[in-house]
C-alpha positions in Angstrom: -1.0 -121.5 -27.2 -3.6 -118.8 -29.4 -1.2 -116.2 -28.4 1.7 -118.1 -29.9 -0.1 -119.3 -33.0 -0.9 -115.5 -33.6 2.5 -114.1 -33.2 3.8 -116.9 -35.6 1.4 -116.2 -38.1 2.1 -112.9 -37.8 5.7 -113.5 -38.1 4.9 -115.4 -41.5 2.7 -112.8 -43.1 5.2 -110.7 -43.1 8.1 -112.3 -44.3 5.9 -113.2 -47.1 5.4 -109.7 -48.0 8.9 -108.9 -47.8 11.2 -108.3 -51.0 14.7 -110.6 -50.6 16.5 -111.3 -52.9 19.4 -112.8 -53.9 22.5 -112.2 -56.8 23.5 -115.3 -58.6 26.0 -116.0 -60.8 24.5 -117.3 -63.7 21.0 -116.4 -66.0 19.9 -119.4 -65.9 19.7 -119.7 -61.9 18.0 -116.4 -61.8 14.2 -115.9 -61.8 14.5 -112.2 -62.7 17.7 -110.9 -64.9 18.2 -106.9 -64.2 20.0 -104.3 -65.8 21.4 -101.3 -63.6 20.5 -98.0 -65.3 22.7 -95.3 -64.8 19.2 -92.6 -65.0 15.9 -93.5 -63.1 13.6 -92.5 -66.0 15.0 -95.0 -67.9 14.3 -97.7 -65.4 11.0 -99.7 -64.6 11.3 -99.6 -61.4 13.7 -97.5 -58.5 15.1 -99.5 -55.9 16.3 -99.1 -52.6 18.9 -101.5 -50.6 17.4 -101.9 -47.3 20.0 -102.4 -44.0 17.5 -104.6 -42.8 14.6 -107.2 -44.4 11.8 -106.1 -42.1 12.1 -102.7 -43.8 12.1 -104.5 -47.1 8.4 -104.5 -47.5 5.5 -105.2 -50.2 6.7 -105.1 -53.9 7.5 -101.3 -54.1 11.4 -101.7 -54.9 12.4 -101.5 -51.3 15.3 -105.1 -51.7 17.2 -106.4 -49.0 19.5 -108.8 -50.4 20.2 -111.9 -48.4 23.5 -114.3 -48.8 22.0 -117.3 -49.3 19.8 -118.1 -52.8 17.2 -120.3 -49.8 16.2 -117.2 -48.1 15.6 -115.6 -51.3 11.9 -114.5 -52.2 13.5 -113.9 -56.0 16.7 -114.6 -57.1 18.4 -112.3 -59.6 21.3 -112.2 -62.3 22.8 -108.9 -63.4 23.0 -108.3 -66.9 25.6 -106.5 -69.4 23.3 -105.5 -71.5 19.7 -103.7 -71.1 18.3 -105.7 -74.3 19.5 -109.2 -72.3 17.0 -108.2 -69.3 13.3 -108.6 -67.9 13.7 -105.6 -65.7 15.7 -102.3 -65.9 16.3 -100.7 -62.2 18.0 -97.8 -60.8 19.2 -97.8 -57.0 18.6 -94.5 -55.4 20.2 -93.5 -52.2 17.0 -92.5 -50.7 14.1 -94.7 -49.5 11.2 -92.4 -50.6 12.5 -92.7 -54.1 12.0 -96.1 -54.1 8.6 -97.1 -57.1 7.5 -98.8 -60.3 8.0 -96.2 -62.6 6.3 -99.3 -65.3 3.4 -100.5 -63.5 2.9 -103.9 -66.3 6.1 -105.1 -64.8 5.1 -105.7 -61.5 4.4 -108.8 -61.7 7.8 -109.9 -62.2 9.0 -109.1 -58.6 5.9 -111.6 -56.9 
């Protein structure tokens, strides 16, 4: 019974650490509205899609985006328009890219 307790808890440590999110339609739905920036020095933060959640750790701008907004840790709404958003990101094609580039922002993505 220990043993199982401590593999659940385990388990549930680490999926709260883990960075889902979700795309939904509208602003008002979303906790977080982004802007895509077509340079990473004129994003906050660099992200990289992650095939799987478990490598989708800590809030370092490694996303896994899930299909359903109830798996979500943050759910987020794509804006048009950089002036329209909280947070401007940039997705890189390579994991090690992946960081806040404006550490005040941060807190945004908890």
């Amino acid at each position: 019974m220990k043993k199982l307790c401590l593999i659940l808890g385990l388990f549930l440590c680490l999926h709260a650490f883990t960075q889902t999110v979700y795309s939904v339609d509208s602003k008002y739905d979303a906790d977080v509205k982004v802007y895509v920036a077509s340079s990473k020095y004129d994003a906050d933060l660099v992200v990289y899609k992650c095939s799987s959640k478990y490598d989708a750790t800590d809030n370092k701008g490694l996303w896994y985006f899930v299909s359903s907004k109830y798996d979500a840790k943050k759910k987020i709404y794509f804006c048009d328009s950089k002036y329209d958003a909280d947070l401007i990101i940039y997705f890189t094609d390579s994991k090690y890219d992946a960081q806040w580039r404006t550490s005040s922002k941060k807190s945004l993505m908890y």
